[in-house]
C-alpha positions, -999 to 999 in steps of 0.1 A, spaced: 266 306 258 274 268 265 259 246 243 279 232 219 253 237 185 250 274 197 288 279 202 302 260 169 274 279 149 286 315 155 327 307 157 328 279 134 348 249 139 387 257 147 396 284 172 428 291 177 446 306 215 474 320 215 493 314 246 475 284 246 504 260 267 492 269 305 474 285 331 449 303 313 455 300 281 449 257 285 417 265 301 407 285 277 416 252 251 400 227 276 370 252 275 366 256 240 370 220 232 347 209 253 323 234 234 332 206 204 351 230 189 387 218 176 420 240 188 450 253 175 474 260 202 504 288 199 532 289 224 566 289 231 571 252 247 564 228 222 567 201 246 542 216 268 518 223 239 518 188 228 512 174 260 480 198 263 471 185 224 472 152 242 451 156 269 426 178 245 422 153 221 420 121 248 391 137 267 373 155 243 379 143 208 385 174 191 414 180 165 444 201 174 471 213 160 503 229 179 527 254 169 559 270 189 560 305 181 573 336 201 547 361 202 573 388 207 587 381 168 581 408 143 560 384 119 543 363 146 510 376 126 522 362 94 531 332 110 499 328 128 481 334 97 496 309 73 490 285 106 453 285 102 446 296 68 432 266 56 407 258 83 373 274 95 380 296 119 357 320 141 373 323 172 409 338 185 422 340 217 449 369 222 464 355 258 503 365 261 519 396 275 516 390 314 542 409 333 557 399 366 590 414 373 576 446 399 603 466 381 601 504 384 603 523 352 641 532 357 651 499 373 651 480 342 665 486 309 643 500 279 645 468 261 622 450 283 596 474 281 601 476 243 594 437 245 561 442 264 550 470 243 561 450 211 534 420 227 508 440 243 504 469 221 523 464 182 512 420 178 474 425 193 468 456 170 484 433 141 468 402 151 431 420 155 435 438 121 440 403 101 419 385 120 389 409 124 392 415 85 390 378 79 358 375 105 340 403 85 345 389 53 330 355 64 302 377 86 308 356 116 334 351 144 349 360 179 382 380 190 390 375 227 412 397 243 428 388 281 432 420 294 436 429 331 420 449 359 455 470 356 437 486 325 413 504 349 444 529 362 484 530 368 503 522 395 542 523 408 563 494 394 533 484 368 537 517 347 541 495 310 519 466 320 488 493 330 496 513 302 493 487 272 463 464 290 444 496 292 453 500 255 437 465 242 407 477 269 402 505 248 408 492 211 387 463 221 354 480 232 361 502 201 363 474 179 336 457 197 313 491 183 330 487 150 324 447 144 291 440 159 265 451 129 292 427 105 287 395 132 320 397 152 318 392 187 346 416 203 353 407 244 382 422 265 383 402 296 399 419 329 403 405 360 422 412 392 441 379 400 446 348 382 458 311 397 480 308 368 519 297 367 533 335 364 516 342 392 522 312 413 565 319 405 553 355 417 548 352 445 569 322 451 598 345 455 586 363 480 572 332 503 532 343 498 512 315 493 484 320 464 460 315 490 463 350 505 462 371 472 422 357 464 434 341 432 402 332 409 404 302 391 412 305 354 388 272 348 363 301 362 378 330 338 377 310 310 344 302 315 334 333 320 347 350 291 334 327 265 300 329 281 301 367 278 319 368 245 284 374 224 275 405 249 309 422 247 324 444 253 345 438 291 337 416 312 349 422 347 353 392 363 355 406 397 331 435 398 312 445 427 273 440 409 254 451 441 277 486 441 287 494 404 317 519 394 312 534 364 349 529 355 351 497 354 312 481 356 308 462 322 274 475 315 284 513 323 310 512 301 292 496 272 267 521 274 296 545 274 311 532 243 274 532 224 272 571 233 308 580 221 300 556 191 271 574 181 290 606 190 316 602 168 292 588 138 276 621 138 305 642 140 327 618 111 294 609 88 288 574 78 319 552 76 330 536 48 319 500 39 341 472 47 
């Protein structure tokens, strides 16, 4: 869904992406304002946001406002709320929480997990509560999750990082179920590799050019995912169409979600109104 009428009428005329500076997170931006739609950008670099303000506004004309704020703080939410309480927004874009140290479990010390948990897990359940209240209550909207192909199974040295993408897979296809009848569109994007900066330092230490790891583009991601956002629930950037798994094949596992949706309606009763 491209055109700009379309897009502006279902998400309104402010989104805001968090992790919004770089890589993906400035495509995402670049994306969305050339949708017409105007930006608020949250990161840690202020420097780096304004300079992305600058180029959004030179070559698209949209408004935008910046704001350096670390998603790992216990009241980001708050803060992110007061941030765009005065504007129309319909779109968020959760995009933080990448992990690139190839630590095993043991090897590092609980803290840093306790940071990527806090990110991943605690601020996206947090930020999806206020802002999927405020989307039903104005009956229209968008919540964007990047998420990662490492939600589809664990893996040595990636323990936390599979663990809490496979978490916002799973709240967001739930979530996708939940909003849909009150006109929120709900989207988990996963992917296998990304061209972004984290990656790029990645394997820089190592000596392996991002040529040999199939990096997609994230102009090509971001893309993607706002296309898809009105089908929900995952799109998989990466999966194999001509020989679908049901784990991880977008459509298998919306159907999936519909069945233990409908499932769980029966065996609860009606849910409440919200």
């Amino acid at each position: 869904m491209d055109q700009p009428d379309v897009f502006r009428q279902r998400y309104g005329r402010w989104a805001l992406i968090i992790g919004g500076s770089d890589g993906l997170g400035a495509d995402f931006a670049r994306d969305i304002a050339r949708r017409g739609v105007n930006c608020v950008l949250v990161a840690r670099r202020l420097p780096v946001l304004e300079a992305m303000a600058a180029e959004l506004r030179a070559e698209t004309g949209v408004d935008v406002r910046t704001a350096a704020i670390d998603i790992a703080q216990s009241d980001v939410v708050n803060q992110l709320a007061a941030l765009v309480e005065d504007i129309d927004l319909g779109l968020v874009v959760f995009n933080a929480g990448a992990d690139s140290s190839g630590s095993t479990f043991l090897g590092s010390p609980l803290s840093m997990w306790q940071d990527i948990v806090r990110r991943n897990v605690n601020v996206l359940t947090e930020g999806l509560y206020h802002f999927a209240g405020r989307f039903v209550r104005q009956r229209r909207g968008g919540l964007l999750i990047v998420g990662s192909a490492a939600a589809f199974g664990g893996g040595a040295r990636a323990g936390i990082y599979t663990a809490t993408k496979g978490f916002g897979l799973n709240l967001g296809e739930s979530l996708w179920a939940e909003l849909k009848p009150h006109g929120v569109d709900v989207l988990t994007l996963c992917f296998l590799v990304g061209d972004t900066p984290v990656l790029r330092s990645a394997l820089a230490r190592n000596a392996i050019p991002v040529e040999a790891v199939g990096a997609a583009s994230t102009r090509d991601l971001a893309k993607a995912a706002l296309d898809a956002l009105p089908d929900g629930p995952m799109l998989n950037f990466d999966e194999d169409l001509a020989a679908p798994n049901p784990l991880t094949s977008a459509a298998a596992r919306r159907e999936h979600v519909l069945q233990v949706s409908a499932g769980l309606e029966q065996f609860y009763g009606a849910p409440e109104p919200i």
